[in-house]
C-alpha positions in Angstrom: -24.3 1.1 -23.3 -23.2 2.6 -20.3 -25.9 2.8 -18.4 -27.2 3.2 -14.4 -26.5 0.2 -13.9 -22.9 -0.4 -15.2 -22.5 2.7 -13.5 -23.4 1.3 -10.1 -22.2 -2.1 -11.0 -18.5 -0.5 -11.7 -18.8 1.5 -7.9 -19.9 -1.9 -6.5 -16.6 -3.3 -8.1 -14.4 -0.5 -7.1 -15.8 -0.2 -3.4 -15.2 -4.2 -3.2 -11.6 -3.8 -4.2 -10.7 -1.2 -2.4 -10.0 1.3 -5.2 -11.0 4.5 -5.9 -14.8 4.5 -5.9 -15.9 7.4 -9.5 -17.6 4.9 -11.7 -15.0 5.6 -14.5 -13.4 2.4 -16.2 -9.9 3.9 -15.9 -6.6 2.1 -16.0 -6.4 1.4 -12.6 -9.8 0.0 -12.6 -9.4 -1.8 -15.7 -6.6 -3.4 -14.8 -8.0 -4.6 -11.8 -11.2 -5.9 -13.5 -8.5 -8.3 -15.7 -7.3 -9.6 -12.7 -10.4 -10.3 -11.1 -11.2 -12.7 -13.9 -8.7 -15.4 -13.3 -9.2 -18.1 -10.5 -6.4 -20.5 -9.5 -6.4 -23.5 -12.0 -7.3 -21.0 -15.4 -4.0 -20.6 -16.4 -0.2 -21.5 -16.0 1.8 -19.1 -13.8 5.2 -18.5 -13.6 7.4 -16.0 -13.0 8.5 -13.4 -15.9 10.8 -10.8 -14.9 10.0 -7.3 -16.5 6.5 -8.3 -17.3 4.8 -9.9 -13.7 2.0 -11.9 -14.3 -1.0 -10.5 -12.0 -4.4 -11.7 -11.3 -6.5 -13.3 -8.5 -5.1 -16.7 -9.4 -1.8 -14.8 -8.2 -3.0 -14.0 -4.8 -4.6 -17.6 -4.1 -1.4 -18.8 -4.8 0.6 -16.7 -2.5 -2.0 -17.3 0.1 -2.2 -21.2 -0.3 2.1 -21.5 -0.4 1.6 -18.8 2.9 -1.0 -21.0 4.7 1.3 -24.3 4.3 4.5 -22.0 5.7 5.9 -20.9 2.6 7.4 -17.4 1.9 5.5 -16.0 -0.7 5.4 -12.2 0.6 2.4 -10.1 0.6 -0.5 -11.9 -1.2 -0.3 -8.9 -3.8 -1.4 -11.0 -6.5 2.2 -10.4 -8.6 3.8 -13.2 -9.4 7.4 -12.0 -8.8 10.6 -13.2 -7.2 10.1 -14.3 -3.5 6.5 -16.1 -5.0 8.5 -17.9 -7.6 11.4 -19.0 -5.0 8.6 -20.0 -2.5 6.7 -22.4 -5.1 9.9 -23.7 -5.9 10.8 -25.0 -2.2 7.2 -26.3 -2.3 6.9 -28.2 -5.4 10.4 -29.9 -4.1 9.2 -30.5 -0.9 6.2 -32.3 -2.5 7.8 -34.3 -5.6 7.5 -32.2 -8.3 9.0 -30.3 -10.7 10.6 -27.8 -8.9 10.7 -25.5 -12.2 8.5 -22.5 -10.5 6.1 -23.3 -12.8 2.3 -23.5 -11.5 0.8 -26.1 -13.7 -1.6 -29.3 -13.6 0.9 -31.2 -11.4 1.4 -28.5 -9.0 -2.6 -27.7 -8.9 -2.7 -31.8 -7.4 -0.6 -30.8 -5.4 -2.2 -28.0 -3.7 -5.7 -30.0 -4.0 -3.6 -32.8 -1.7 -2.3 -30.8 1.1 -3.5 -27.6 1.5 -5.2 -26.8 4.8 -7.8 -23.5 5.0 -5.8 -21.7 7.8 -8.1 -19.1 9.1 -7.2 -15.0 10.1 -3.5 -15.6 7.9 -1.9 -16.2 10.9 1.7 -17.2 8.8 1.1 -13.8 7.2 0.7 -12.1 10.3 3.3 -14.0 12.0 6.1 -12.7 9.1 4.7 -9.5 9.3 5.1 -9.4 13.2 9.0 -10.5 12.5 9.4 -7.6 10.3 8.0 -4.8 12.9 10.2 -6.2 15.2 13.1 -5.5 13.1 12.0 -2.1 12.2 12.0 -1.3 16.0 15.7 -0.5 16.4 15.6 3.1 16.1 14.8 5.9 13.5 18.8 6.4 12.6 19.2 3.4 10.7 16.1 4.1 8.3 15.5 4.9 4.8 12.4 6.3 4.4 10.5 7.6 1.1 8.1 10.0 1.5 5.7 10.6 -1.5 4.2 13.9 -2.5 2.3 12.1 -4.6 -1.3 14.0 -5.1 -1.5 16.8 -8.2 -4.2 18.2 -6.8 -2.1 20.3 -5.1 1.4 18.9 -6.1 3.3 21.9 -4.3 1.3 21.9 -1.3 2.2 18.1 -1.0 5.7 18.9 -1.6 6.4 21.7 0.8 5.0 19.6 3.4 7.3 16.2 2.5 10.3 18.6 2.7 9.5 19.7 6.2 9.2 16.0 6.9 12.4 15.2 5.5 14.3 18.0 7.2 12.9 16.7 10.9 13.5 13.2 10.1 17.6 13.9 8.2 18.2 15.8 11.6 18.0 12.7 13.3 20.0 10.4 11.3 17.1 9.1 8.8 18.0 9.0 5.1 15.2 10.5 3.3 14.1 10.0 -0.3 11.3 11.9 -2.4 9.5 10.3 -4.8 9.6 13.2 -7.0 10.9 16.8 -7.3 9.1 19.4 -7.0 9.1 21.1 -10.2 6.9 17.6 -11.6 3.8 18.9 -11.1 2.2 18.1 -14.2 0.3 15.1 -15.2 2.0 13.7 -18.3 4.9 13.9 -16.2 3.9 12.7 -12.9 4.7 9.5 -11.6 1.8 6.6 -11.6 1.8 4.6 -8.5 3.4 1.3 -9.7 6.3 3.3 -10.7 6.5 5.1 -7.2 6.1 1.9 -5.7 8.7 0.3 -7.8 11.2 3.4 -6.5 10.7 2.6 -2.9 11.5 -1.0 -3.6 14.2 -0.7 -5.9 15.9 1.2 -3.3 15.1 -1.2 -0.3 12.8 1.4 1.7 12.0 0.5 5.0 9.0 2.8 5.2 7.0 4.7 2.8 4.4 7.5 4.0 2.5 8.9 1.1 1.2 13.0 1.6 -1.8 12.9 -0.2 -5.3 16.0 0.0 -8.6 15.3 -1.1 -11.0 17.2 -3.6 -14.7 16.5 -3.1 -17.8 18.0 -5.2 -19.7 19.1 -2.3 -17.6 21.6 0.1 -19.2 19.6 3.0 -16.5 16.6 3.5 -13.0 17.8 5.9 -11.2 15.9 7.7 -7.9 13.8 7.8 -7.4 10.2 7.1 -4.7 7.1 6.6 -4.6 4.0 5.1 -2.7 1.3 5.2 -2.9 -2.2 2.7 -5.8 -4.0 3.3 -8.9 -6.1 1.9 -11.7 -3.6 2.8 -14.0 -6.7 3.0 -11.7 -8.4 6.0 -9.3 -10.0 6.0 -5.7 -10.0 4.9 -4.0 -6.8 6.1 -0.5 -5.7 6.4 -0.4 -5.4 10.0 2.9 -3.6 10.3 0.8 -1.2 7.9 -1.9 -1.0 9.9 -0.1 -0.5 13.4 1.8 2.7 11.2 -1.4 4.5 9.9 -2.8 4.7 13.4 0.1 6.5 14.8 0.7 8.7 12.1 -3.3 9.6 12.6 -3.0 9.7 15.9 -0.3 12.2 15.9 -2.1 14.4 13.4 -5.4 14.3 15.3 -3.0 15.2 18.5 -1.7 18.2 16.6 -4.1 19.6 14.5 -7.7 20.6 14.7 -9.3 18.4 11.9 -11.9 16.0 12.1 -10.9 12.4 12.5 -11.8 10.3 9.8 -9.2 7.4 11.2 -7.7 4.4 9.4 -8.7 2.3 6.7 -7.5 -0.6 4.7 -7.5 -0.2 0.9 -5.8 -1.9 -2.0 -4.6 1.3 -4.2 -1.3 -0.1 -6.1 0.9 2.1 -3.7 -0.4 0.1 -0.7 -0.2 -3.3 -2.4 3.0 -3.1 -4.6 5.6 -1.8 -1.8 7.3 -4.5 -0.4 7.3 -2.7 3.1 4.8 -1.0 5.7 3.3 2.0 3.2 0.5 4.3 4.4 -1.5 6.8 3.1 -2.1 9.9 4.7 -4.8 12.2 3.4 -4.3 15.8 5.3 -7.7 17.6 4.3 -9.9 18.8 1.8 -9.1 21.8 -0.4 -12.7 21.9 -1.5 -13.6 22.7 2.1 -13.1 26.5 3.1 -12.2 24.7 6.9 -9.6 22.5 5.9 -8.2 24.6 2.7 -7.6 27.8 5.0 -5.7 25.6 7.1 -3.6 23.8 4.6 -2.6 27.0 3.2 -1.4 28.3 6.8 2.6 27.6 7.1 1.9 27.0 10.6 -0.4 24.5 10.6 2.2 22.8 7.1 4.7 22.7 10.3 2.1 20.9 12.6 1.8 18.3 9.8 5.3 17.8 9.6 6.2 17.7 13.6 2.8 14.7 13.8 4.2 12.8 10.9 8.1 12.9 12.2 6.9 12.0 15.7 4.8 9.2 14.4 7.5 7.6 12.7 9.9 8.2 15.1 7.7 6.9 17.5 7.2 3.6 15.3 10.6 2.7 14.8 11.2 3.1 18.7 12.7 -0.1 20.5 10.6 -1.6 22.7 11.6 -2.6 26.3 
């Protein structure tokens, strides 16, 4: 029976992920409570193209291969490509099997050399290379911007074209991750697939326009988020270093409350390949902020914060 107390055990679960916290068992929360249920050592892994295997047993692995200096990319927990290549190079560098496959020999393995680094500084280190390399200017960038919210699809929309027409004026190439006649939800995008589209075509950035739709009319306010354990933690950094200057620049241009950056793990955040942030512009169940999102002027604000932000972030450094 669902009851009070699955009820607040499922928030609990949510609010420790970094999802979405309703209480509803949906299929972003129940794919994430299948994952949570496998620890390293369960199970075999291996890389499957088309069908990823995924689970915390994923992201130990990631992080265990990062800790000893191996490339395994975000610790995501999806066992694809750059994981598989990076357990490769280790079970070689070890004596095993270098098959990619992450079985009994390769768990003795781990048990024998791994090292508990503290903070993810290998992670952090990468992640430091790669802001570096986005730092050479806003003209060489492909950047997909996400209207991605149907609780006011269009409203999303008209604001990600604004953005796209500051940022193609100087040199950026642009991509949407939708047009805006898909508006509906059969039809709209889920985030794995949006996140697939800004990988598949090598996105340096991807800034996601989101608003927010609360019960009460009492929450307003802007926020961004960035990938991140909510509990501490492993972070994108370049992520992180992104959300605050696009909420800085909104903050600086608009007259909403602050409600600042904050690490989450939704599957847009975690299954980009590069720096991704949230942005969440207002509430359109508060008269403040809806009267204001409605206002073209204040649509143009938007846009001018989030161009300058990321024209700001790709900026070489002296």
């Amino acid at each position: 029976m669902f009851d009070d107390d699955l009820d607040r055990a499922v928030r609990a679960f949510q609010q420790e992920r970094g999802i979405t916290v309703d209480g509803i068992v949906g299929p972003h929360t129940f794919r994430r409570l299948d994952e949570a249920r496998w620890q390293l050592g369960d199970r075999v892994l291996s890389y499957i193209p088309g069908h990823l295997m995924s689970g915390d047993d994923v992201s130990e692995l990631q992080r265990r291969l990062m800790q000893l200096g191996f490339a395994a990319g975000r610790p995501d927990g999806l066992f694809g490509r750059q994981t598989d290549a990076a357990l490769r190079e280790f079970q070689q560098g070890v004596g095993v099997t270098a098959d990619g496959t992450c079985g009994p020999d390769t768990f003795r393995a781990f048990e024998r050399l791994v090292r508990t680094i503290s903070g993810g500084n290998a992670t952090h280190l990468r992640e430091q290379v790669t802001l570096s390399e986005l730092q050479s200017g806003i003209a060489d960038k492909v950047i997909v911007l996400d209207p991605g919210d149907i609780i006011d699809a269009g409203l999303c929309h008209a604001i990600a074209v604004r953005v796209e027409g500051r940022l193609a004026a100087l040199g950026t190439q642009v991509l949407l991750t939708r047009p805006a006649s898909m508006t509906s939800t059969p039809a709209f995008p889920d985030d794995p697939s949006r996140a697939a589209f800004a990988n598949d075509v090598g996105a340096d950035l991807v800034v996601s326009i989101h608003v927010d739709r609360a019960t009460s009319t009492s929450p307003n306010g802007m926020a961004a988020f960035y990938y991140g354990d909510p509990r501490g933690g492993q972070h994108s950094p370049s992520g992180r270093v992104l959300a605050q200057r696009l909420q800085e620049e909104l903050i600086a241009r608009t007259d909403l409350l602050d409600c600042r950056t904050h690490p989450r793990t939704w599957d847009l955040l975690r299954l980009t390949r590069m720096p991704a942030v949230r942005v969440e512009l207002g509430y359109v169940s508060n008269p403040g902020d809806a009267h204001r999102l409605a206002n073209p002027a204040f649509q143009d604000a938007v846009a001018d914060a989030l161009a300058a932000a990321l024209t700001e972030f790709c900026s070489p450094r002296p």
